[in-house]
KEKE-3310 file (N, C-alpha, C; in steps of 0.2 Angstrom, whole numbers, plus 5000, padded with zeros to 4 digits):
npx = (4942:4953:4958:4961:4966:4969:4982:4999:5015:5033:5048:5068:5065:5055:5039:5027:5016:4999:4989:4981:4966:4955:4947:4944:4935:4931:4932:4934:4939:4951:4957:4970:4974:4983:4994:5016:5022:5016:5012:5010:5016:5023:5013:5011:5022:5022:5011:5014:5027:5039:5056:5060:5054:5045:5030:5021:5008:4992:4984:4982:4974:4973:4961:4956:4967:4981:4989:5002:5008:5017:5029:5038:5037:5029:5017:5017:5014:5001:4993:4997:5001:5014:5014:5029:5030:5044:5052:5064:5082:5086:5102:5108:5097:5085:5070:5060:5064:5064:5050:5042:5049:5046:5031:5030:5033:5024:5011:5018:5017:5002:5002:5000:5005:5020:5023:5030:5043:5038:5023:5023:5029:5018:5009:5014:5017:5004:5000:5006:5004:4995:4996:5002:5016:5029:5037:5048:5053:5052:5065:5075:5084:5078:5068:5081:5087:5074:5061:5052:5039:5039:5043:5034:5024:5028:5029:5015:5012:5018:5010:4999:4999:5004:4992:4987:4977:4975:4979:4993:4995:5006:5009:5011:5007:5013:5022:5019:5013:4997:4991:5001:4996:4982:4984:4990:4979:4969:4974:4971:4958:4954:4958:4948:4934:4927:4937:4948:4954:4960:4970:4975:4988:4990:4994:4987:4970:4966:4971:4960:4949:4950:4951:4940:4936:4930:4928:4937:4950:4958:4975:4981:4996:4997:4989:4968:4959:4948:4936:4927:4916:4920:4920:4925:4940:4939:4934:4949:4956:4953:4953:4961:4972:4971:4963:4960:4971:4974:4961:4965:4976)
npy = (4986:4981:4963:4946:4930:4916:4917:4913:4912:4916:4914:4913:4901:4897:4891:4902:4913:4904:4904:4914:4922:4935:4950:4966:4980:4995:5009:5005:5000:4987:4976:4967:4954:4942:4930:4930:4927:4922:4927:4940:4953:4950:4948:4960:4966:4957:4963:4976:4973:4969:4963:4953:4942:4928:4925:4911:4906:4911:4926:4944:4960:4975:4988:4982:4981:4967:4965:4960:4959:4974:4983:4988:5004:5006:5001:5011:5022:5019:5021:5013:5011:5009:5008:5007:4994:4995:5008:5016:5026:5038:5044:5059:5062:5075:5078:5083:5085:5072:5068:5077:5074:5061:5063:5071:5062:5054:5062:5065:5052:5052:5061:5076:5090:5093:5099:5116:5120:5131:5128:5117:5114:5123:5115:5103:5106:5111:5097:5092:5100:5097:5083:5085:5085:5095:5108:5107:5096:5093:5098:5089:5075:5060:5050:5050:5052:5050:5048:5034:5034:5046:5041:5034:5043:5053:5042:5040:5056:5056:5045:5055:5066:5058:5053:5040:5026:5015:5008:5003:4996:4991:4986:4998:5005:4998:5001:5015:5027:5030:5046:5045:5037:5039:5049:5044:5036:5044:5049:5041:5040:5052:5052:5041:5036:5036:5032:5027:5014:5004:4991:4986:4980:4973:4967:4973:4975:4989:5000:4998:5002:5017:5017:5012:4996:4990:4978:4963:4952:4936:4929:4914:4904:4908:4908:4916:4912:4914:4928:4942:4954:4972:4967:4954:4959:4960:4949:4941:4951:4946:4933:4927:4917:4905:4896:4897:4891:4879:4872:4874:4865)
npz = (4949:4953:4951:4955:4952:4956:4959:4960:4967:4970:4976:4975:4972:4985:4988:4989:4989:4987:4976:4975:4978:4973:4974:4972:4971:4963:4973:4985:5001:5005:5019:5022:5033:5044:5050:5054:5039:5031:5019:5017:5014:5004:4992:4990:4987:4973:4967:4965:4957:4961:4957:4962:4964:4957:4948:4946:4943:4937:4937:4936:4936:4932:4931:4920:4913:4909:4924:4928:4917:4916:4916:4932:4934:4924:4931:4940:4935:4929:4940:4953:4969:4981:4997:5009:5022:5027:5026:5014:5015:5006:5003:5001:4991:4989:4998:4993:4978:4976:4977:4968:4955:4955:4953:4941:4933:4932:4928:4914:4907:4907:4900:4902:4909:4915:4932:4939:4950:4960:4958:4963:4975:4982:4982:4988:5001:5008:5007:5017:5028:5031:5033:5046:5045:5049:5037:5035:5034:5017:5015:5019:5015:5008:5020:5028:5046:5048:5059:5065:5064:5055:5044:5040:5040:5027:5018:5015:5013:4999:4993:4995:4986:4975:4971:4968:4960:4964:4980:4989:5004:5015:5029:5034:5046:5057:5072:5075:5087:5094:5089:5076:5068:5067:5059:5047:5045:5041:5030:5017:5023:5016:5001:4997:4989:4973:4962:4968:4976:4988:4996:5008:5021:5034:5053:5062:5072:5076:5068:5059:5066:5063:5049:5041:5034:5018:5015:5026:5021:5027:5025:5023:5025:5012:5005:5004:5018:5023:5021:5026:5034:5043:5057:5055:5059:5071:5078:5075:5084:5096:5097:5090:5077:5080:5078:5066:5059:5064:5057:5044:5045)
capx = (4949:4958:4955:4964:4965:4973:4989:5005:5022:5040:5055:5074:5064:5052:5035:5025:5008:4996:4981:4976:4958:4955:4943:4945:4931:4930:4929:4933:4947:4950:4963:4972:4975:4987:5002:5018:5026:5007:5012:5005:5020:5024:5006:5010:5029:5020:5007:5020:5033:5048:5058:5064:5046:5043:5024:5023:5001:4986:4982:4981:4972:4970:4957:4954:4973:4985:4995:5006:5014:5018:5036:5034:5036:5022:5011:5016:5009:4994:4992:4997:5005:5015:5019:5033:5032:5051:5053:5072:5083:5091:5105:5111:5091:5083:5064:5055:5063:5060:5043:5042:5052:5041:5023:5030:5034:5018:5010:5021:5015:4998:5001:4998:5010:5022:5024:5037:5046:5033:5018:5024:5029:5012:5004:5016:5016:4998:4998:5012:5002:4986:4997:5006:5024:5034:5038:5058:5052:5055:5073:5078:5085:5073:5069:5087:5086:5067:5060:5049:5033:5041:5046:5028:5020:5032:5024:5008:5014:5018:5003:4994:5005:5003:4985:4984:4970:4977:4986:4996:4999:5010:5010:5011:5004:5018:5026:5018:5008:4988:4991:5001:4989:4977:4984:4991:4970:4965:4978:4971:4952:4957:4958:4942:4931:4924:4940:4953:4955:4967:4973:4977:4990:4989:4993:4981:4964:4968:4969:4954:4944:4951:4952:4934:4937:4924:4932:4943:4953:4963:4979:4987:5000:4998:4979:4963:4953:4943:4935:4922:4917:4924:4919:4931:4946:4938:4936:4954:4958:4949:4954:4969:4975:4974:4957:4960:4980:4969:4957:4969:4982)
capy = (4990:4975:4957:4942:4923:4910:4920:4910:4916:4909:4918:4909:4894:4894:4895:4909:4911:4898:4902:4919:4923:4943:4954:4976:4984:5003:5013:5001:4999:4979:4974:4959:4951:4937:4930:4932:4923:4920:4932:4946:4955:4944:4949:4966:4968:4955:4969:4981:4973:4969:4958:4945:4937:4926:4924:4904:4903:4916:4932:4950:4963:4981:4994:4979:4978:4963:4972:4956:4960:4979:4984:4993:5010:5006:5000:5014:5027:5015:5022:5008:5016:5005:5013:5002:4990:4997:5011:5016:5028:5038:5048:5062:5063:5079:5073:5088:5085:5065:5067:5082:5071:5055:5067:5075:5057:5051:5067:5064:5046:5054:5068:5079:5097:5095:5106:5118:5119:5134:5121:5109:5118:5124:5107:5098:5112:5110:5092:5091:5103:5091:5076:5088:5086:5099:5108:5104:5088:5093:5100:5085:5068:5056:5047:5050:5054:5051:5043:5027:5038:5052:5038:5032:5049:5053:5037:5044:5060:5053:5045:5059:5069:5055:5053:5033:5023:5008:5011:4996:5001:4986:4987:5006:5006:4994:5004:5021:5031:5033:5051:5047:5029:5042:5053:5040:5032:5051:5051:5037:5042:5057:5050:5039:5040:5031:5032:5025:5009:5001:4986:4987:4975:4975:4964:4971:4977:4997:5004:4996:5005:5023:5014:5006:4995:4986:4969:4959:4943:4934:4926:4908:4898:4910:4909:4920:4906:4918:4935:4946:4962:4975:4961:4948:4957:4962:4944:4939:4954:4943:4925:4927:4915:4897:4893:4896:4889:4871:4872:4873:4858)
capz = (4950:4955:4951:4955:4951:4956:4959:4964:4966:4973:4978:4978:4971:4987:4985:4994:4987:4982:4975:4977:4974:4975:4970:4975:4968:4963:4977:4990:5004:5009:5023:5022:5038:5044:5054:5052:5036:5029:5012:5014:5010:4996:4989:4990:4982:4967:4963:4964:4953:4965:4952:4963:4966:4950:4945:4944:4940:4940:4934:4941:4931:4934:4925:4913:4909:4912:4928:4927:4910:4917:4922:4937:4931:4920:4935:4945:4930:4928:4947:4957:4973:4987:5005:5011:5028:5032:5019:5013:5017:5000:5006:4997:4988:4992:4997:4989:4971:4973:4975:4960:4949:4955:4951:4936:4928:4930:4925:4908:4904:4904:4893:4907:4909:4923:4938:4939:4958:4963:4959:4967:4983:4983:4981:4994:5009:5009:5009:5021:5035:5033:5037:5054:5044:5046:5033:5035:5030:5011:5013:5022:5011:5008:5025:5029:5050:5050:5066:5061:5063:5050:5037:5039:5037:5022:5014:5014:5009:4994:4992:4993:4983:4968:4969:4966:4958:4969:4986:4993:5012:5019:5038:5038:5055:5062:5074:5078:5092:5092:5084:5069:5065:5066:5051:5043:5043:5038:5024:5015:5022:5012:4996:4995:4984:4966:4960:4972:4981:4993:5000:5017:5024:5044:5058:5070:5071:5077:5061:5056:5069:5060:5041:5040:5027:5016:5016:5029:5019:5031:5024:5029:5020:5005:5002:5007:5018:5024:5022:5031:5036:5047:5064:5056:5061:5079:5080:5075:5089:5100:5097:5085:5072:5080:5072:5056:5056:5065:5053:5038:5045)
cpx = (4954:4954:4959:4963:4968:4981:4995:5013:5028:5044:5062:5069:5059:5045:5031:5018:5007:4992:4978:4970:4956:4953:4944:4940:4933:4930:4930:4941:4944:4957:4965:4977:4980:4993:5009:5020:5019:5008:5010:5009:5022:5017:5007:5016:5025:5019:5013:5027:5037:5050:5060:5058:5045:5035:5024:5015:4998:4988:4983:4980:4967:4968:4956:4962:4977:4991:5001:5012:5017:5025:5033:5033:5030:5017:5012:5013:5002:4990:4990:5003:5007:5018:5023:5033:5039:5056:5062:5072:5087:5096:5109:5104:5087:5071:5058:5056:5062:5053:5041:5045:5046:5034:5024:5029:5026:5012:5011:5017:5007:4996:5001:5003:5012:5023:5029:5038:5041:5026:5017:5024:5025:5007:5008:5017:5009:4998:5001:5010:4996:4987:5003:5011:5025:5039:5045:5057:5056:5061:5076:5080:5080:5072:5075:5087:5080:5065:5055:5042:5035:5040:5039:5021:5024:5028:5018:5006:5014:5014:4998:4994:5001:4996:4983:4980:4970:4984:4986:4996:5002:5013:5013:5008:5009:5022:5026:5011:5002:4991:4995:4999:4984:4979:4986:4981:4970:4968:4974:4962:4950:4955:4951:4936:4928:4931:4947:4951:4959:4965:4978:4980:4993:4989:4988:4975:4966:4968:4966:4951:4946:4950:4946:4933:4931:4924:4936:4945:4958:4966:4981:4989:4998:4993:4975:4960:4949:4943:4927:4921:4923:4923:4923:4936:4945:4939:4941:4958:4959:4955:4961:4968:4973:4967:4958:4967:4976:4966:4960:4975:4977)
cpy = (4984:4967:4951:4936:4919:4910:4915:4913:4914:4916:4912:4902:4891:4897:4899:4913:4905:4897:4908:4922:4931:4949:4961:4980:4995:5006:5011:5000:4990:4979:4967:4955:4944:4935:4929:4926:4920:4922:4938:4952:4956:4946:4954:4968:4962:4960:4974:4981:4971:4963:4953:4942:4935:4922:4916:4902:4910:4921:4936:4956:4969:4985:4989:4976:4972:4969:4967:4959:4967:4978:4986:5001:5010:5004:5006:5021:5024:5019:5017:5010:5010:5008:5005:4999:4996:5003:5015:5022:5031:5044:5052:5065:5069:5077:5075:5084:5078:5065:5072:5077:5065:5058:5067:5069:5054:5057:5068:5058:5047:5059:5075:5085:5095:5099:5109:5119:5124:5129:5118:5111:5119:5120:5104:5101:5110:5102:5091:5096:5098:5086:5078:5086:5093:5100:5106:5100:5087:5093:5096:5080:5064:5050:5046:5055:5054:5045:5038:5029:5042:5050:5037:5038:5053:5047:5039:5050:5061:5050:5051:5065:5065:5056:5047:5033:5019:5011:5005:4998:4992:4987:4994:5007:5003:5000:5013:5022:5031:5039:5049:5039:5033:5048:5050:5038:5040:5052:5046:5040:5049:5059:5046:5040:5034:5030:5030:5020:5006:4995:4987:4983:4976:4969:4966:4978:4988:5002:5005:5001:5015:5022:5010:5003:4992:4978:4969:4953:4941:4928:4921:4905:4902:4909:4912:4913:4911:4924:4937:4954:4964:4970:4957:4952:4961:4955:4942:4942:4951:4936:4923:4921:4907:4894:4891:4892:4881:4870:4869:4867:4854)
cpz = (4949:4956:4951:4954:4950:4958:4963:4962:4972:4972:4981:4977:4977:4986:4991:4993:4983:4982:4976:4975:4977:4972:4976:4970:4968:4970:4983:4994:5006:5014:5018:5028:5040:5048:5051:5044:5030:5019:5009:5011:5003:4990:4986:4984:4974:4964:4960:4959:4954:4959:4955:4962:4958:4952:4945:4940:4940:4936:4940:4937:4937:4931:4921:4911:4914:4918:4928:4922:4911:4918:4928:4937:4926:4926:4940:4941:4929:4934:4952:4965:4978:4990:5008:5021:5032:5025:5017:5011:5010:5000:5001:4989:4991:4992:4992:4980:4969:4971:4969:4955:4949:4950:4944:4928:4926:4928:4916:4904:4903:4901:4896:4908:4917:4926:4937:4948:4961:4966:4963:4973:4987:4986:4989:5001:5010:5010:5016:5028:5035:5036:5044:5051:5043:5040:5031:5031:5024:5010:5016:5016:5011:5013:5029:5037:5052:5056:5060:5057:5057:5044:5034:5037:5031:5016:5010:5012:5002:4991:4989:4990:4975:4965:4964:4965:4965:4974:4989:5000:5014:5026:5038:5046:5059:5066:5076:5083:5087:5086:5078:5066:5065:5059:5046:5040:5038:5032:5018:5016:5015:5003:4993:4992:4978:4962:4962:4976:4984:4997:5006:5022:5031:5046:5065:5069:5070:5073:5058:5059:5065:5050:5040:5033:5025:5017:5020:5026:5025:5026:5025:5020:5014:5001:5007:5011:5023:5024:5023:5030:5040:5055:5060:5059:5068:5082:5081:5080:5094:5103:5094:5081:5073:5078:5066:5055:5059:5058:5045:5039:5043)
residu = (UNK:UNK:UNK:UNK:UNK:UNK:UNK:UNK:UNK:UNK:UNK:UNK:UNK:UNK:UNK:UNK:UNK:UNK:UNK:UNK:UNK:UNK:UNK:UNK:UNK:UNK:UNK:UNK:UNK:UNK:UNK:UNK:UNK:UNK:UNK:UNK:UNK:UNK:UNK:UNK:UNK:UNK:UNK:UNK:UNK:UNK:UNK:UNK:UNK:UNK:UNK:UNK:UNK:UNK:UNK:UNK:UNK:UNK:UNK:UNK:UNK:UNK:UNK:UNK:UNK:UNK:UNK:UNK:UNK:UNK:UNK:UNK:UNK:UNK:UNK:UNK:UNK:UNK:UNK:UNK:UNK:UNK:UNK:UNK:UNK:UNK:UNK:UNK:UNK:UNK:UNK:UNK:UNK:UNK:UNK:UNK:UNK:UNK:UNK:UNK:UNK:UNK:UNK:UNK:UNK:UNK:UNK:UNK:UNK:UNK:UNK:UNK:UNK:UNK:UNK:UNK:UNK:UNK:UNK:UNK:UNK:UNK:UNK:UNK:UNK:UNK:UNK:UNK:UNK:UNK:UNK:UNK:UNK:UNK:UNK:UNK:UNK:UNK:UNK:UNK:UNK:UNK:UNK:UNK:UNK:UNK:UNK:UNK:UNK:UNK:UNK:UNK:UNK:UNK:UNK:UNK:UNK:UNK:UNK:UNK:UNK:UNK:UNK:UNK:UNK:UNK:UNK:UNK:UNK:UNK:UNK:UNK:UNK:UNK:UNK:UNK:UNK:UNK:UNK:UNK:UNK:UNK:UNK:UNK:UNK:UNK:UNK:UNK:UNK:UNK:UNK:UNK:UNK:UNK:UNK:UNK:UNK:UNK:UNK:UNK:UNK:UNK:UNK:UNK:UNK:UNK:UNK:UNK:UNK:UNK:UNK:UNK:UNK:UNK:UNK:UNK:UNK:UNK:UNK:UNK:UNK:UNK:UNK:UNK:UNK:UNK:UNK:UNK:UNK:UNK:UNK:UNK:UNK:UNK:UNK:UNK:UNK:UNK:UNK:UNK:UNK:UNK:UNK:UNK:UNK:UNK:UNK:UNK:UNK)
# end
């Protein structure tokens, strides 16, 4: 699914990865573990496109194709899906026809018959009772008035709406109650399968216990130096970071 080598990349001229070595098999969810400033973010907006982040070494190839040479609009048709750490507020965007317009496009680029407004209505009400949103939700603005927990089960919505190959999550879990780190995990358990895999960017174990991932990589200074099972990021719960940040001075 996803396969990485060597990846380096810099922002404003500083550098911010260096070196990343990253295999996501078919089927498989991986976390990616770390303290703050480490890159995991920076990891994530790469894959995803963001244009500031310039590439400086390495690969990053998705389904077999180069994901690098992609715009983003092409990696997000490819089915490369990213839920945003602190996701943005589009006022005056009604959230139903975002997401209808989002679906329809990637629907398009594979040749596929878009929805009409009944369709779709159909489709996202039903999604939108499995992840407890109310159905308002739709006819509100695009996270415009959504508590931190709403933005974040909108996120996922979305997700689960698109029906990614590849799901980025970027500390989705920062910042909510048990119950909704518990639909958020179920959104994404949801999905899994032979045909979907996800990266799973977390500061702390919790999620894991709900998201049993296959692989734990722990990030520092903008390389994996270590990865494990589901027990690596119990330990890190445990002990935290000052092993590995010794280790690496």
């Amino acid at each position: 699914m996803l396969d990485i080598r060597g990846l380096a990349a810099s922002i404003a001229d500083k550098p911010i990865l260096n070196g990343i070595d990253l295999v996501v098999p078919d089927g498989e969810v991986h976390a990616v573990m770390g303290p703050n400033g480490a890159g995991k973010s920076t990891l994530g907006y790469v894959l995803s496109g963001r244009e500031d982040y310039l590439v400086t070494a390495g690969t990053a190839t998705f389904g077999g194709a180069d994901l690098l040479a992609m715009e983003p609009e092409q990696r997000a048709a490819a089915g490369v899906f990213l839920a945003f750490q602190a996701p943005v507020e589009l006022p005056g965007v009604n959230n139903a026809n975002f997401l209808r317009t989002a679906l329809n496009a990637i629907r398009r680029a594979h040749g596929e018959p878009e929805l009409d407004a009944v369709q779709f209505l159909k489709l996202a009400r039903a999604e939108s009772k499995r992840l407890s949103m109310p159905e308002d939700m739709l006819k509100r603005n695009v996270n415009v008035g959504f508590s931190g927990g709403e933005k974040k089960r909108n996120e996922v919505l979305q997700m689960a709406i698109l029906r990614p190959k590849l799901a980025i999550l970027d500390e989705t879990d920062s910042g909510l109650d048990i119950d909704a780190l518990k639909i958020v995990a179920d959104g994404v358990n949801a999905l899994r399968g032979p045909a979907f895999s996800a990266l799973v960017i977390t500061h702390h174990q919790r999620l894991l216990d709900y998201l049993v991932p296959n692989r734990v990589h722990v990030l520092l200074n903008g390389r994996i130096v270590r990865s494990g099972g589901p027990d690596l990021a119990r330990d890190l719960e445990k002990s935290g970071y000052a092993e590995l940040i010794a280790e690496a001075a």
